[in-house]
LONUFI-185114 format. One record per residue (C-alpha): residue number from 0; residue in three letters; x, y, z. Coordinates in pm, whole numbers, padded with zeros to 5 digits. Layout:
BEGIN
<site i="NUM" aa="ALA" east="X" north="Y" up="Z"/>
...
//
This chain:
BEGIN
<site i="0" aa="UNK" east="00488" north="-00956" up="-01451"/>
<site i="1" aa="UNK" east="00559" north="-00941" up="-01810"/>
<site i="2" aa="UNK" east="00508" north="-00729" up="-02139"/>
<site i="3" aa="UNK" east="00329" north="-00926" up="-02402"/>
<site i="4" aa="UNK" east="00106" north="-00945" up="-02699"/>
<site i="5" aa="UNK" east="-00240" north="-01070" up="-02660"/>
<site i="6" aa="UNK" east="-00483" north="-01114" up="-02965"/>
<site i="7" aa="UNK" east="-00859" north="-01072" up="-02972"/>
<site i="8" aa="UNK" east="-01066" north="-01360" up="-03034"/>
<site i="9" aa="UNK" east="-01380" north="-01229" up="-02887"/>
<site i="10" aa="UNK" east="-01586" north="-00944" up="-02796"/>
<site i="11" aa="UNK" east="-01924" north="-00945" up="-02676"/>
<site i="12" aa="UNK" east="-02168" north="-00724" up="-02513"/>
<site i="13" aa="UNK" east="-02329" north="-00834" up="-02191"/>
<site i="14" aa="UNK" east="-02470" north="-00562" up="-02023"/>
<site i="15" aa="UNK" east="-02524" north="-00170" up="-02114"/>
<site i="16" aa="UNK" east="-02193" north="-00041" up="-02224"/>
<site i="17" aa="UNK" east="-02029" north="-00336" up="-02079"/>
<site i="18" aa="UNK" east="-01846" north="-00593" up="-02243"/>
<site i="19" aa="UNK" east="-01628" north="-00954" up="-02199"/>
<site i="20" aa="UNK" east="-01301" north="-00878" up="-02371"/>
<site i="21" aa="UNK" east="-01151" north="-01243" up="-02472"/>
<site i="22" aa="UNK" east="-00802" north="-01233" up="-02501"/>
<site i="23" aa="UNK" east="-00566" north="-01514" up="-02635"/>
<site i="24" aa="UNK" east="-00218" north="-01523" up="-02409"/>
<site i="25" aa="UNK" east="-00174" north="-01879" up="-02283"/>
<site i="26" aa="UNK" east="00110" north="-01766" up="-02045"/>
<site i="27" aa="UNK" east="-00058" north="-01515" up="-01855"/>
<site i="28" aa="UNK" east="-00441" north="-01680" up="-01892"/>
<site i="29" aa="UNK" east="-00203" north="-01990" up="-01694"/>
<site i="30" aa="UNK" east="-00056" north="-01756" up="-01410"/>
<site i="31" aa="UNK" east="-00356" north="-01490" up="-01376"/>
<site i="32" aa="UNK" east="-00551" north="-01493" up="-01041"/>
<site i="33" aa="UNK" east="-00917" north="-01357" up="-00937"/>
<site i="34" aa="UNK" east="-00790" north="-01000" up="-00802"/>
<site i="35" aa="UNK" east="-00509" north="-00930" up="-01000"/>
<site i="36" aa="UNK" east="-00492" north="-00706" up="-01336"/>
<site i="37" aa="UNK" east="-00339" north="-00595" up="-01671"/>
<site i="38" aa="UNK" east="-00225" north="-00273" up="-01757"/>
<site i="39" aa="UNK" east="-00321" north="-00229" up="-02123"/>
<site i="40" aa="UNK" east="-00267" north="00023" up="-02399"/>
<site i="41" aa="UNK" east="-00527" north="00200" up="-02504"/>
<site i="42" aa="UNK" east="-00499" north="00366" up="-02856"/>
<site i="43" aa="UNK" east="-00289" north="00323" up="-03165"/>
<site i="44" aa="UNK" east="-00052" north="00593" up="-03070"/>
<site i="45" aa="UNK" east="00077" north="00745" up="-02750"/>
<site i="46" aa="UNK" east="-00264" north="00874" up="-02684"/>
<site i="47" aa="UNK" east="-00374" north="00814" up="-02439"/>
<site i="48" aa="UNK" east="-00048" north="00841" up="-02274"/>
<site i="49" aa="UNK" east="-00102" north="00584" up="-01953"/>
<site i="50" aa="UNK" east="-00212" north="00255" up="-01966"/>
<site i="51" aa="UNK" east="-00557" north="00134" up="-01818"/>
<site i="52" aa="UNK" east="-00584" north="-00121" up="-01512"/>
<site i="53" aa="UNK" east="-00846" north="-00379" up="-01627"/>
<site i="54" aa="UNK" east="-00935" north="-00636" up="-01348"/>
<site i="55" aa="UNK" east="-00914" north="-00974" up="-01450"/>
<site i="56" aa="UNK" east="-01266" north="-01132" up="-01493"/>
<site i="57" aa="UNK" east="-01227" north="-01522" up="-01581"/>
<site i="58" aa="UNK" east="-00959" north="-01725" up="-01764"/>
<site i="59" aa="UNK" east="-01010" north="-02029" up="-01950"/>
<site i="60" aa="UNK" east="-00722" north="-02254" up="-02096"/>
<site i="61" aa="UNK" east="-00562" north="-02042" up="-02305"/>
<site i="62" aa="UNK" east="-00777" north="-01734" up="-02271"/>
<site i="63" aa="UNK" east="-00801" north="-01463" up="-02073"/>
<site i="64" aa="UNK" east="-01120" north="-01245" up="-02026"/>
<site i="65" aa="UNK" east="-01183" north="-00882" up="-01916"/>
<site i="66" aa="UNK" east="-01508" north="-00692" up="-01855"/>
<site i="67" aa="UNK" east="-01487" north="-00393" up="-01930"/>
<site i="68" aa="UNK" east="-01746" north="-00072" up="-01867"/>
<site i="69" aa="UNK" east="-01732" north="00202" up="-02137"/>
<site i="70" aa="UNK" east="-01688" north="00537" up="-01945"/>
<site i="71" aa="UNK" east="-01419" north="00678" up="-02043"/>
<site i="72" aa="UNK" east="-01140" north="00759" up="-02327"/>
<site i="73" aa="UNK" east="-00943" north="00418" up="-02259"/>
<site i="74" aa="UNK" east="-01234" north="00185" up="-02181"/>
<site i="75" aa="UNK" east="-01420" north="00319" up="-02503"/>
<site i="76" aa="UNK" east="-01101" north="00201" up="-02721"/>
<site i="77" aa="UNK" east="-01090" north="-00106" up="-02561"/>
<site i="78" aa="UNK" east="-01447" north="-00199" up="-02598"/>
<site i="79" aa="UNK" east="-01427" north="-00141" up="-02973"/>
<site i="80" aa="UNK" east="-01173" north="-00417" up="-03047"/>
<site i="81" aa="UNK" east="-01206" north="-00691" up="-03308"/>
<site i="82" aa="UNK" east="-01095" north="-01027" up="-03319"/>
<site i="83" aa="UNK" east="-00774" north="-01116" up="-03479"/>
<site i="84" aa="UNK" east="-00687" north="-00749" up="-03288"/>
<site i="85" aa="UNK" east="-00361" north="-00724" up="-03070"/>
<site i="86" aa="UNK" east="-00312" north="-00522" up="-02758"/>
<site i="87" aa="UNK" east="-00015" north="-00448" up="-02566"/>
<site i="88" aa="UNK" east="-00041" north="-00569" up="-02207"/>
<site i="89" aa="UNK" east="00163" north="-00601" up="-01878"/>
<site i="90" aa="UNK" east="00074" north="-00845" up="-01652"/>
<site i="91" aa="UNK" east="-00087" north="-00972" up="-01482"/>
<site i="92" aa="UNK" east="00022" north="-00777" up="-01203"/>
<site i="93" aa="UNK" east="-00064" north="-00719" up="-00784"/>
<site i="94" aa="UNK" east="-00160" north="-00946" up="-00544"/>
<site i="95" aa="UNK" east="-00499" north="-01150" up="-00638"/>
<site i="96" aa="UNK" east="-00715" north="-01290" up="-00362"/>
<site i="97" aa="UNK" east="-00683" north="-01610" up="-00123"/>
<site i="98" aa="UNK" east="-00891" north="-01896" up="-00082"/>
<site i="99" aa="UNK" east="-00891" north="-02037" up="00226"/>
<site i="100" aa="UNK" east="-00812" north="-02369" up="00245"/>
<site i="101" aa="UNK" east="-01029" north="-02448" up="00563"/>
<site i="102" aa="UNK" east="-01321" north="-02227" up="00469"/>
<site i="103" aa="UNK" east="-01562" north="-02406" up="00269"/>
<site i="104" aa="UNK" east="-01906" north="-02172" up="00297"/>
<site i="105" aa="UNK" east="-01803" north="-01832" up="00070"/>
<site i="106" aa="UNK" east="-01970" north="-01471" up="00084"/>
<site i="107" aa="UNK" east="-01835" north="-01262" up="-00187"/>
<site i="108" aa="UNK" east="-01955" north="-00922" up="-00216"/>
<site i="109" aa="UNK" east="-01983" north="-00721" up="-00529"/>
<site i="110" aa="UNK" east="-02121" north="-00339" up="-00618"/>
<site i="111" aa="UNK" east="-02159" north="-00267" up="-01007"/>
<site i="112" aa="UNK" east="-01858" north="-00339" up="-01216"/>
<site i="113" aa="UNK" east="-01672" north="-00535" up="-00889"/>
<site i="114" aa="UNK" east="-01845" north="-00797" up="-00946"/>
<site i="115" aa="UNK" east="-01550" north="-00917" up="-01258"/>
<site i="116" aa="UNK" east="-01298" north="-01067" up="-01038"/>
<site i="117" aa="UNK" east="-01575" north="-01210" up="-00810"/>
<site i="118" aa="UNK" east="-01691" north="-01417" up="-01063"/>
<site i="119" aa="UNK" east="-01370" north="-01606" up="-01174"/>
<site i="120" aa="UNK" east="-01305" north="-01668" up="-00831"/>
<site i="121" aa="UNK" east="-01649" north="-01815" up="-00745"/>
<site i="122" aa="UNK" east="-01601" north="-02050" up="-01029"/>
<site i="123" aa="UNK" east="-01231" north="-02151" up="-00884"/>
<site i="124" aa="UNK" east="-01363" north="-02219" up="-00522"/>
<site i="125" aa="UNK" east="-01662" north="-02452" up="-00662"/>
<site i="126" aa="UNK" east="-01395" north="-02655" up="-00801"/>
<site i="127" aa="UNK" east="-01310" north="-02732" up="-00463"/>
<site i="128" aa="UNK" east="-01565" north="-02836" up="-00335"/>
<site i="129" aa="UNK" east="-01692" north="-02465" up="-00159"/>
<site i="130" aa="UNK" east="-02031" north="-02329" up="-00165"/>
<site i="131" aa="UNK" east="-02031" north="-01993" up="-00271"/>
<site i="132" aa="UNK" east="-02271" north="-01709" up="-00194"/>
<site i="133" aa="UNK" east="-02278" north="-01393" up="-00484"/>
<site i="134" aa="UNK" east="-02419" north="-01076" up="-00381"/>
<site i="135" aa="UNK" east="-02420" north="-00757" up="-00598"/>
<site i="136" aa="UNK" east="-02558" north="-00434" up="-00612"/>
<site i="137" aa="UNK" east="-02621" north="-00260" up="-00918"/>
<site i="138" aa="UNK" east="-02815" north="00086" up="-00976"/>
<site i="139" aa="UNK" east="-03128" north="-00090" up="-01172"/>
<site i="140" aa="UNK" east="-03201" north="-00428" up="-01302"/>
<site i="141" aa="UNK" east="-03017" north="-00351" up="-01682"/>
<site i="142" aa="UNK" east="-02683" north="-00326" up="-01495"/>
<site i="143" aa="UNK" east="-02731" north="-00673" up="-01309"/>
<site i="144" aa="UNK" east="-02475" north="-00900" up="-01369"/>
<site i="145" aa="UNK" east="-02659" north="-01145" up="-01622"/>
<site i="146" aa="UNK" east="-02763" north="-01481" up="-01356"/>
<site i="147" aa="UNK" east="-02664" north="-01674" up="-01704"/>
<site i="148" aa="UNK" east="-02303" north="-01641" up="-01686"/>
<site i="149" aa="UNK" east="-02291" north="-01769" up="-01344"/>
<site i="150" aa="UNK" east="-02290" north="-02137" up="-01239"/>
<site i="151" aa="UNK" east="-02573" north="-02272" up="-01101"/>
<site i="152" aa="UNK" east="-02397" north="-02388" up="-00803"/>
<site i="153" aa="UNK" east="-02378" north="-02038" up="-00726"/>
<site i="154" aa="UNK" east="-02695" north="-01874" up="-00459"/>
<site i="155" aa="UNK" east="-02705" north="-01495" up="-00641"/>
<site i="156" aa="UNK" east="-02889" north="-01225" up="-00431"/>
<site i="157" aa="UNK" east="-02930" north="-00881" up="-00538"/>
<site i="158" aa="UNK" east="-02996" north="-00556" up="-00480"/>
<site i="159" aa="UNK" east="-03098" north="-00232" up="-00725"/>
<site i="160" aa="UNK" east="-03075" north="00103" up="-00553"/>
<site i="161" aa="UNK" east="-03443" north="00179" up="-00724"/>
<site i="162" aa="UNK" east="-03577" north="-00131" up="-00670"/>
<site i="163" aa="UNK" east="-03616" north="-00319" up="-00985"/>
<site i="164" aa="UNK" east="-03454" north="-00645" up="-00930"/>
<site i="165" aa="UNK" east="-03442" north="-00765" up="-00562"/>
<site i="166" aa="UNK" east="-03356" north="-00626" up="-00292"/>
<site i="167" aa="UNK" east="-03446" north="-00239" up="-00319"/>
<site i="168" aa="UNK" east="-03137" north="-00073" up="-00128"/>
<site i="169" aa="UNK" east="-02763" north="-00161" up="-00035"/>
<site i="170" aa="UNK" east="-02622" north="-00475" up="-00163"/>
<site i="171" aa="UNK" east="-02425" north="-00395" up="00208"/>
<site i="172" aa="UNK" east="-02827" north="-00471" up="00365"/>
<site i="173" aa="UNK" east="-02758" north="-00857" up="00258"/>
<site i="174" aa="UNK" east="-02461" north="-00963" up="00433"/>
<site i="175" aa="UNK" east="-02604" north="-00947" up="00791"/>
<site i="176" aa="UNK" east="-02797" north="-01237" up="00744"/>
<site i="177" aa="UNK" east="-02504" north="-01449" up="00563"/>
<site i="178" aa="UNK" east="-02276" north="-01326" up="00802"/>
<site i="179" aa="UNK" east="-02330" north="-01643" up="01004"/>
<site i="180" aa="UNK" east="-02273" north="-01926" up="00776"/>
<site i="181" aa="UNK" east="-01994" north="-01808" up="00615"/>
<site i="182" aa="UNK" east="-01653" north="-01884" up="00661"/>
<site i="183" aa="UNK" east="-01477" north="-01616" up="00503"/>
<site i="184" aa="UNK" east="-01589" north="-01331" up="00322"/>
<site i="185" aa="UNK" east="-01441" north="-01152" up="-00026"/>
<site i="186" aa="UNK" east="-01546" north="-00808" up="-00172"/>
<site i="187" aa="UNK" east="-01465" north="-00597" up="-00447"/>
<site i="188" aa="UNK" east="-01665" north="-00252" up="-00519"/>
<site i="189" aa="UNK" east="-01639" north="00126" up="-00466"/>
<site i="190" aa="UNK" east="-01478" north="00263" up="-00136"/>
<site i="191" aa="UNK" east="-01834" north="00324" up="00008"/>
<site i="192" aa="UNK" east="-01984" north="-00019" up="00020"/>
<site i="193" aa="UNK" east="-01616" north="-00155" up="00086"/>
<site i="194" aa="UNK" east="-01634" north="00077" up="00397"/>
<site i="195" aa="UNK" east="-01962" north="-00032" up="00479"/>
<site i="196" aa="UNK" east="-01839" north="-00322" up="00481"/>
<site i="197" aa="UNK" east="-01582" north="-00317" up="00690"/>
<site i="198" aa="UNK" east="-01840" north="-00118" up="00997"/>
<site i="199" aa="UNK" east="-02045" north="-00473" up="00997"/>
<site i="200" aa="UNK" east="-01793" north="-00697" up="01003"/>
<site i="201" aa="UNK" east="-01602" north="-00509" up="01270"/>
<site i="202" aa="UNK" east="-01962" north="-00483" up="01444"/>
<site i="203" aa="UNK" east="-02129" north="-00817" up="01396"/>
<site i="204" aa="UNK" east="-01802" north="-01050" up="01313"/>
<site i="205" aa="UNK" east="-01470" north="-00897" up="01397"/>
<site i="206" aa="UNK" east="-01239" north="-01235" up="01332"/>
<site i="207" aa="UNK" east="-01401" north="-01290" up="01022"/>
<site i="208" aa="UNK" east="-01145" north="-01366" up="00708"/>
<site i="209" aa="UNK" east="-01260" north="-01076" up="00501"/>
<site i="210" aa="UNK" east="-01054" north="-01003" up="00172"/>
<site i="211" aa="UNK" east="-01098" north="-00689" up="-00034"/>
<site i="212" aa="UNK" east="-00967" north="-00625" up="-00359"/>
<site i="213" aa="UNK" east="-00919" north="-00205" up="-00358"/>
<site i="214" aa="UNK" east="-00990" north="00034" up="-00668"/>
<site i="215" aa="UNK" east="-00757" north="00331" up="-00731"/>
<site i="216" aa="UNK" east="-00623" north="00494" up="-01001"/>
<site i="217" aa="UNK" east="-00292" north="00400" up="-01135"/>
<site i="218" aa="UNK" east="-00033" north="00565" up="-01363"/>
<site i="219" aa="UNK" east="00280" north="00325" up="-01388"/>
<site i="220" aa="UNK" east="00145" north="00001" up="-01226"/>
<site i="221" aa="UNK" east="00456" north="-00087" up="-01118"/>
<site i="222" aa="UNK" east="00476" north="00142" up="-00768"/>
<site i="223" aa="UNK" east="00714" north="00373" up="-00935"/>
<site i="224" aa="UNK" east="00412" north="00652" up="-00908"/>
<site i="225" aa="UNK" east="00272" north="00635" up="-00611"/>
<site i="226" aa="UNK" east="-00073" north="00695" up="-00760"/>
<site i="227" aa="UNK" east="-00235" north="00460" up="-00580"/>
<site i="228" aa="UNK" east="-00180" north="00443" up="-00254"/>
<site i="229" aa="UNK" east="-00391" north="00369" up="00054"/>
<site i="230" aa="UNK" east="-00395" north="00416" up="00408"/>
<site i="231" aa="UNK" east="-00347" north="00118" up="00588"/>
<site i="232" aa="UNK" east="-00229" north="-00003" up="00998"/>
<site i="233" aa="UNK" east="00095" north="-00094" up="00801"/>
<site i="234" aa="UNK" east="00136" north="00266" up="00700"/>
<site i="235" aa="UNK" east="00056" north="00379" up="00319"/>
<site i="236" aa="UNK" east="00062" north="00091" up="00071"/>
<site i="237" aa="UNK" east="00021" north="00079" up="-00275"/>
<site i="238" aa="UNK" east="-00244" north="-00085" up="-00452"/>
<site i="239" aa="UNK" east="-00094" north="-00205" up="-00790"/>
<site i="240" aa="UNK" east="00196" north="-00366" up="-00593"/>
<site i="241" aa="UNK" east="00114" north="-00435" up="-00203"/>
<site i="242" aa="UNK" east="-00251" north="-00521" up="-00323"/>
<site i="243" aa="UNK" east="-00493" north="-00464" up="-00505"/>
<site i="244" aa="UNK" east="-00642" north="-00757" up="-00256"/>
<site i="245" aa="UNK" east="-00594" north="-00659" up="00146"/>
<site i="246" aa="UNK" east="-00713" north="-00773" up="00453"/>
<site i="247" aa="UNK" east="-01024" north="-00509" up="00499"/>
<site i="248" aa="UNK" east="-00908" north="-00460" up="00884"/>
<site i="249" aa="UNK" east="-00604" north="-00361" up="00738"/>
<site i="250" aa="UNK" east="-00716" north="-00054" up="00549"/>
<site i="251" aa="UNK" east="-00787" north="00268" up="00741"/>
<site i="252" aa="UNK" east="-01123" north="00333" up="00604"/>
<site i="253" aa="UNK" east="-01236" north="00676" up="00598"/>
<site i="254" aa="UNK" east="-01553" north="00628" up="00801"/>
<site i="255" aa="UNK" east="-01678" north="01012" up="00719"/>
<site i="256" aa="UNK" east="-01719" north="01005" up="00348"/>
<site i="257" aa="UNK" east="-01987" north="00815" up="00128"/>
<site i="258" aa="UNK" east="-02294" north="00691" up="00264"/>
<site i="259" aa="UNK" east="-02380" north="00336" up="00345"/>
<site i="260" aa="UNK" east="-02322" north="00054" up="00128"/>
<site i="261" aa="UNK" east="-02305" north="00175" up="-00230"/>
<site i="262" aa="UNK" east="-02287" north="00001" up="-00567"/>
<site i="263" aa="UNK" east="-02087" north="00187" up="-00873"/>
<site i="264" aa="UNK" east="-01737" north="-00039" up="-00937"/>
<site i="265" aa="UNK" east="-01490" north="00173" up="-01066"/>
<site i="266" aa="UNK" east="-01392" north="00114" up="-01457"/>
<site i="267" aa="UNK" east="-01076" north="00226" up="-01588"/>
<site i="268" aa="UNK" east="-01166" north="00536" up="-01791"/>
//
């Protein structure tokens, strides 16, 4: 973890109110893993007054890259930088996930804006030599993840909750079927796919490596807070520190709330 500078270099728009922040910060763009984050400030003054957790989406040499969905005060800020821009960031920070040395056949799981760290990831375990399944969920075929920005290596399914691009239904309806050929299985959405999740494996594949990377919000980042915490068989854990990336049998879900499956990621507002 450490407070630095990054600069700008680019900014581009790649879905509705979504955008690929590229930020220049060789250190951190060198250490940063799929599942970990920054904690940036967001504003020109001390408004807003907390930082915003931004997943890390890819990193490239000396770059590091965020996507970032405009919904709220923070998030709005951020998607109006410029290059040649600076922005103050700590970082990266939490636990990112794990590939698996022995699993070489990948499911990865994504609803809405979850899909970010899925991708970077994806692109690290075709380097060695894994084959990688993508599934996401989105609400209709504009908030897709663009199949362009993915490597072809990559099989992509998806599903729309109205039906406009793939599957109509739960991105949770295609793992069932994958379930099977994969080794080990990585997620990263809102609580109610992530819990709908967690029902089939325990159902259809209970000693299957499943990693999830959790979404709460966060005030210091740094577990000082205790914003974020989670129920897990280990007692309450906090996300920015213990996780954000857990073993899914790990967290106590809370099998009463949210339907099944899901697809909404959260953004930091």
């Amino acid at each position: 973890m450490k407070l630095f500078t990054a600069t700008v270099v680019e900014n581009e728009t790649i879905m509705p109110a979504t955008n690929v922040l590229s930020l220049r910060a060789p250190e951190s763009a060198r250490s940063a893993a799929p599942g970990q984050f920054l904690h940036i400030h967001c504003g020109e003054s001390t408004a807003p007054l907390l930082r915003r957790p931004m997943s890390v989406y890819r990193t490239e040499r000396h770059v590091i890259q965020l996507m970032i969905r405009d919904v709220g005060e923070g998030s709005a800020w951020l998607v109006r930088r410029q290059p040649g821009e600076e922005l103050d960031c700590l970082g990266p920070l939490g636990h990112g996930f794990r590939l698996l040395p022995q699993a070489r056949n990948l499911l990865m799981v994504g609803g809405g804006y979850g899909v970010a760290p899925l991708v970077g990831l994806a692109e690290r375990a075709l380097t060695r030599g894994a084959s990688v399944t993508l599934a996401v969920g989105a609400a209709t075929r504009a908030h897709v993840f663009p199949t362009d920005l993915l490597p072809p290596e990559i099989e992509y399914l998806v599903a729309t909750d109205d039906g406009s691009a793939g599957h109509a239904g739960y991105v949770t309806d295609l793992v069932p079927d994958r379930l099977a050929w994969a080794e080990a299985v990585y997620a990263c959405g809102p609580l109610a796919m992530m819990s709908a999740l967690a029902r089939i494996i325990r159902a259809e594949a209970p000693a299957k490596p499943t990693q999830v990377a959790m979404e709460e919000r966060m005030g210091c980042a740094m577990g000082v807070c205790l914003g974020c915490v989670v129920e897990t068989t280990r007692g309450p854990l906090r996300v920015c520190t213990e996780g954000p990336v857990f073993d899914i049998r790990n967290i106590v879900w809370r099998e009463e709330s949210a339907p099944l499956g899901g697809h909404r990621g959260r953004s930091a507002a």
